[in-house]
C-alpha positions as CSV (number, residue, x, y, z in Angstrom):
1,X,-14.9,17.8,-6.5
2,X,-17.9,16.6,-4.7
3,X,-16.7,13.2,-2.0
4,X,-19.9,11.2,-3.6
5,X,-17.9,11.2,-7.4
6,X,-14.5,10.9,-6.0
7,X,-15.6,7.6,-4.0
8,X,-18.0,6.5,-6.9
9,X,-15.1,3.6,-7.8
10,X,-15.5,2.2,-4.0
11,X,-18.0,-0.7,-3.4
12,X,-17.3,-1.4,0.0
13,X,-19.6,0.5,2.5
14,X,-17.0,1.2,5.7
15,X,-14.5,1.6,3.1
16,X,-16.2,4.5,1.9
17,X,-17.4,5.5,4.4
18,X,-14.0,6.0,6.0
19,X,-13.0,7.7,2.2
20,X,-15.8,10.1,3.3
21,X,-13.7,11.2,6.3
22,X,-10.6,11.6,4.5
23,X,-12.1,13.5,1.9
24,X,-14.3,15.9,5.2
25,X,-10.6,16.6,6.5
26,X,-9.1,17.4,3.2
27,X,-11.5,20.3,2.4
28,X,-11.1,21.5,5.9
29,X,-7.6,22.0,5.4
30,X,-7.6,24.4,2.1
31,X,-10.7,25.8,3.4
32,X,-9.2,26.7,6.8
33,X,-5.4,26.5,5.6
34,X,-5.2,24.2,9.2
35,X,-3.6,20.5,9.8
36,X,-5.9,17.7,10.1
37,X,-4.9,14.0,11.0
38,X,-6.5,10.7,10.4
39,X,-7.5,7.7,12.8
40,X,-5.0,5.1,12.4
41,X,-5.7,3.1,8.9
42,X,-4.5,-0.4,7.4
43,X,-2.6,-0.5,4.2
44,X,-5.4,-0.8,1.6
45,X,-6.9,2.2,3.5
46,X,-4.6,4.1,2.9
47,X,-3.6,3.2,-0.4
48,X,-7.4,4.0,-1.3
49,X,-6.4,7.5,0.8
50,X,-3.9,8.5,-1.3
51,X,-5.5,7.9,-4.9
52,X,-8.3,10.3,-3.8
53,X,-5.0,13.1,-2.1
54,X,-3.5,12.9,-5.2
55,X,-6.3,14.7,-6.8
56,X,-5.6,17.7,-5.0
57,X,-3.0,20.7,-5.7
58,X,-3.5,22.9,-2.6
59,X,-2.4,19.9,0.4
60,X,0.2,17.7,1.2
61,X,0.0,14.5,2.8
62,X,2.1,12.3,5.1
63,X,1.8,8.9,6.3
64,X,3.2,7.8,9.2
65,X,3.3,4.3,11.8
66,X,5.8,5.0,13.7
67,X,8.5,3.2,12.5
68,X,9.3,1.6,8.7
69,X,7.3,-1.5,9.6
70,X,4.3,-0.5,10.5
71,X,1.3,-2.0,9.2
72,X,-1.1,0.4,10.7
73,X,-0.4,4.0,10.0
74,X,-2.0,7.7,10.4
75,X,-2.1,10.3,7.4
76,X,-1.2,14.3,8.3
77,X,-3.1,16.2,5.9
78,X,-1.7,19.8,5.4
79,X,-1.2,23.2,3.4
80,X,0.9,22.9,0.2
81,X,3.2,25.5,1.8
82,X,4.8,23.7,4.6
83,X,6.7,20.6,5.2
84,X,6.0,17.6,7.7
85,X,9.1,18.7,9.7
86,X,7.5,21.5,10.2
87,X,4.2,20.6,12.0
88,X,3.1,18.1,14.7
89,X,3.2,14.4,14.7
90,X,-0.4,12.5,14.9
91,X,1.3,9.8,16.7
92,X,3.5,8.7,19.8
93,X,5.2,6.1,21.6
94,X,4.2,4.6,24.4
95,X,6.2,1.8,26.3
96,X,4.3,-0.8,28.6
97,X,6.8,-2.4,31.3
98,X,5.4,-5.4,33.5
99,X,6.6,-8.4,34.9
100,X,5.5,-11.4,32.7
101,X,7.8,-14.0,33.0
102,X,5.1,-16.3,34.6
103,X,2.7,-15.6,32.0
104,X,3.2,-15.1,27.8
105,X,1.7,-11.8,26.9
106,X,-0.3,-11.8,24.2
107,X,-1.4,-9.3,20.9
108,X,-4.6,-9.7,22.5
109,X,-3.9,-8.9,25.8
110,X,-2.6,-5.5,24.9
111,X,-4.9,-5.1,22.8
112,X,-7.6,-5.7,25.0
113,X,-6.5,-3.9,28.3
114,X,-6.5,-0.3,25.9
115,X,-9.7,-1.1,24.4
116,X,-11.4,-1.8,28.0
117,X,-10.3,1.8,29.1
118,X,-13.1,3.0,26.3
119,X,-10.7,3.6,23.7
120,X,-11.7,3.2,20.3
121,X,-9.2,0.4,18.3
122,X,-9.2,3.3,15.3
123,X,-6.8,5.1,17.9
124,X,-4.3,2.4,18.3
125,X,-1.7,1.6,15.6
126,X,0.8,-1.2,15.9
127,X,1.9,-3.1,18.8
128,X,5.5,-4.8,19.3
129,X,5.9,-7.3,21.9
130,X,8.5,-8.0,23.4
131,X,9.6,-10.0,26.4
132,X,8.7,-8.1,29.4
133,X,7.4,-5.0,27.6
134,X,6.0,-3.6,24.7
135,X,5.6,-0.9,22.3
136,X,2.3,0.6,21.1
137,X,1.7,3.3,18.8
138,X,-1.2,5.2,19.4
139,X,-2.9,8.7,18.4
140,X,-1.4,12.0,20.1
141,X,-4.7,13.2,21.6
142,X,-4.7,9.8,23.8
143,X,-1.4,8.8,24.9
144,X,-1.6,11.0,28.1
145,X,-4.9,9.4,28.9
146,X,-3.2,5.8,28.5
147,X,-0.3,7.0,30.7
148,X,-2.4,7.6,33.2
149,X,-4.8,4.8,33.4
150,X,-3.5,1.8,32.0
151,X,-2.2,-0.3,35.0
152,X,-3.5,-4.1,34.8
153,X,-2.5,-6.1,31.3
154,X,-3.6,-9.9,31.8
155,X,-4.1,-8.8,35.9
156,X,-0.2,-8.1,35.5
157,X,0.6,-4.6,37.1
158,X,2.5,-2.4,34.3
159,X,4.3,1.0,34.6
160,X,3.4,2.9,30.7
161,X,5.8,5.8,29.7
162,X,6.4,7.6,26.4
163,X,9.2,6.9,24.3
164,X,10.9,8.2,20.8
165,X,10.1,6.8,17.5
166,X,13.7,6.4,17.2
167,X,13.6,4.0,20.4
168,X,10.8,1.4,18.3
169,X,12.1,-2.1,18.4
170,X,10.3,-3.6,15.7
171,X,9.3,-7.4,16.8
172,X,7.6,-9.2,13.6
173,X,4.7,-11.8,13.9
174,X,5.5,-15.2,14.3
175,X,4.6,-18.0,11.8
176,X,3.7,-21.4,11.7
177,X,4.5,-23.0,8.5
178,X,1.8,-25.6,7.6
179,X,1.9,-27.4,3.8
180,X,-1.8,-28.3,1.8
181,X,-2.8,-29.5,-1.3
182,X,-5.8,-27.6,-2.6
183,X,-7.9,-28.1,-5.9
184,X,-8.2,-24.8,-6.9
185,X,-6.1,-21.7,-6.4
186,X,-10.1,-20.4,-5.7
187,X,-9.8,-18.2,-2.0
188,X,-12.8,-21.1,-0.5
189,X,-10.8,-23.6,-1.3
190,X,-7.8,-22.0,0.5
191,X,-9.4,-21.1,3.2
192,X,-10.8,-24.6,3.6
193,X,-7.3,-26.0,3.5
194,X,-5.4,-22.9,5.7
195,X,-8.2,-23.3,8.2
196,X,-8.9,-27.2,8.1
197,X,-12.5,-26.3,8.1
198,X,-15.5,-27.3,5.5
199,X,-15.9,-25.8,1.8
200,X,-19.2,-25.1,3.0
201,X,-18.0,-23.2,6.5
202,X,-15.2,-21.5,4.1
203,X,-18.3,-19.8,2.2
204,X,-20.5,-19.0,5.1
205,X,-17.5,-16.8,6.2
206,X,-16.8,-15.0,2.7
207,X,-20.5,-14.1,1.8
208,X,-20.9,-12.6,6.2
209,X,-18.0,-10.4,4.7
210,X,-15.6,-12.3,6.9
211,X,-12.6,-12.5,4.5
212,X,-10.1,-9.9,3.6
213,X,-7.0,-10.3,1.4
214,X,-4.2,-8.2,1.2
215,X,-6.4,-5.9,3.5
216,X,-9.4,-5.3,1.1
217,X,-12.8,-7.2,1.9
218,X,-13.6,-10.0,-0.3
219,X,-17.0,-11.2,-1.0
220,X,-16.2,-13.2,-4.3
221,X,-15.8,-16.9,-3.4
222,X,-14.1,-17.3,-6.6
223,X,-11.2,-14.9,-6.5
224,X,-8.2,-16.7,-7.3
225,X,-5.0,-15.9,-4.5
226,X,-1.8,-15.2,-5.6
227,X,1.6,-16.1,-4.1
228,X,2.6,-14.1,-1.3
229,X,-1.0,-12.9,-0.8
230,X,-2.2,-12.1,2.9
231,X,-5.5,-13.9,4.2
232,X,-7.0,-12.6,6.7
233,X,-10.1,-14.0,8.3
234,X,-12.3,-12.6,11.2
235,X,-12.0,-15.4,14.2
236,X,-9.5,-17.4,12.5
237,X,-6.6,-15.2,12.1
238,X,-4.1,-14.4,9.2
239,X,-2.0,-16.7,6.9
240,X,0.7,-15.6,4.2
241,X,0.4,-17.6,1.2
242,X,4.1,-18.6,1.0
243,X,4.7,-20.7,-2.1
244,X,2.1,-22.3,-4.6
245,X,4.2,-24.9,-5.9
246,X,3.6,-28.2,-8.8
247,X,0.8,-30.3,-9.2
248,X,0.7,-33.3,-7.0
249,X,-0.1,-36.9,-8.5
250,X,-3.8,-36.7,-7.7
251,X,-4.1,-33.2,-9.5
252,X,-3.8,-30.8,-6.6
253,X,-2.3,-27.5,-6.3
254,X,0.6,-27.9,-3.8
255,X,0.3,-24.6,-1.2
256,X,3.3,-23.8,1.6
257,X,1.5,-21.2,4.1
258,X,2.4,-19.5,7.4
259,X,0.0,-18.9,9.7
260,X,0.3,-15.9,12.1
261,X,0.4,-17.3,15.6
């Protein structure tokens, strides 16, 4: 089956793109009868994965985070004849220790510190914070590299080790609840509301390809959001749609939303 009619259903340019990649490993594997592994993907990445794996007879496929959580996962894509126990795991644990009671530690700080060592953010899964460490998953073929030259998060000195998957503490996002009344259940006028910015700015942001809900880019300024949908937009962050309740007196929708701090 040739990549450019299995991905004919995708739009989306990096989506495909990143299809393209799945589909490059996949043949390598029955041609080669060898294991290949994935970058780390989001959900509707590798949902999308999965439609196209399904299609073949001679591979299985595993998907993997790190722990049950995990947002951000890795796919193993191997012969039909062995098992996932069998072979190695794309991903590992890595703890980072410091002491930063002085100083909150942010996603971002983390985040950062790996990326300034040249290390591309398709390498690094999820990231748990905790008080005075965290836990980062991150792809096999790196994790020895990280070990050895992360020492500075937010100019805080940190000691990194490796860990089991069994030792993950899983620390969920934090929320702030906000409450709007919007006029539509449109996703402009939601992020207008969520975001307290302009109709106008809300649009700007959706046609630059800003916008993604429940993972998957948006570019329709018109698609109406569900409950329990996840917003995310580039520079402003994330927001759960929590409730979309009655109708106020002045005809608005009434919308309960928590917004990822």
């Amino acid at each position: 089956m040739d990549k450019i009619y299995l991905t004919n259903h995708i739009k989306d340019i990096e989506l495909k793109n990143k299809i393209f990649k799945v589909i490059d490993k996949t043949y390598s594997c029955i041609k080669s009868y060898d294991i290949k592994y994935t970058d780390f993907l989001n959900p509707y990445e590798i949902k999308n994965s999965i439609v196209i794996l399904n299609r073949f007879d001679d591979i299985k496929y595993k998907v993997d985070g790190g722990f049950k959580e995990a947002e951000r996962s890795a796919l193993s894509i191997f012969p039909y004849y062995m098992e996932y126990e069998d072979i190695q795991s794309p991903i590992k644990v890595l703890q980072i220790e410091g002491n930063f009671k002085f100083k909150e530690i942010k996603h971002k700080d983390y985040l950062g510190s790996l990326l300034s060592l040249g290390i591309k953010r398709e390498k690094i899964g999820d990231i748990n914070i905790h008080d005075n460490f965290c836990q980062v998953i991150v792809s096999r073929d790196i994790s020895d590299f990280i070990i050895m030259n992360l020492e500075k998060v937010a100019r805080n000195n940190v000691k990194v080790k490796e860990i089991s998957q069994n030792d993950v503490v899983y620390s969920g996002p934090k929320y702030k609840e906000i409450s709007l009344t919007v006029s539509s259940q449109r996703l402009d006028c939601l992020i207008s509301g969520i975001y307290n910015i302009s109709r106008q700015e809300s649009l700007k942001l959706i046609n630059a390809e800003k916008v993604f809900v429940d993972y998957e880019k948006i570019i329709s300024t018109s698609k109406i959001i569900e409950r329990e949908s996840l917003i995310s937009v580039r520079g402003k962050g994330r927001a759960i749609i929590a409730d979309i309740g009655n109708i106020s007196k002045k005809g608005k929708i009434k919308v309960k939303a928590k917004l990822m701090v």
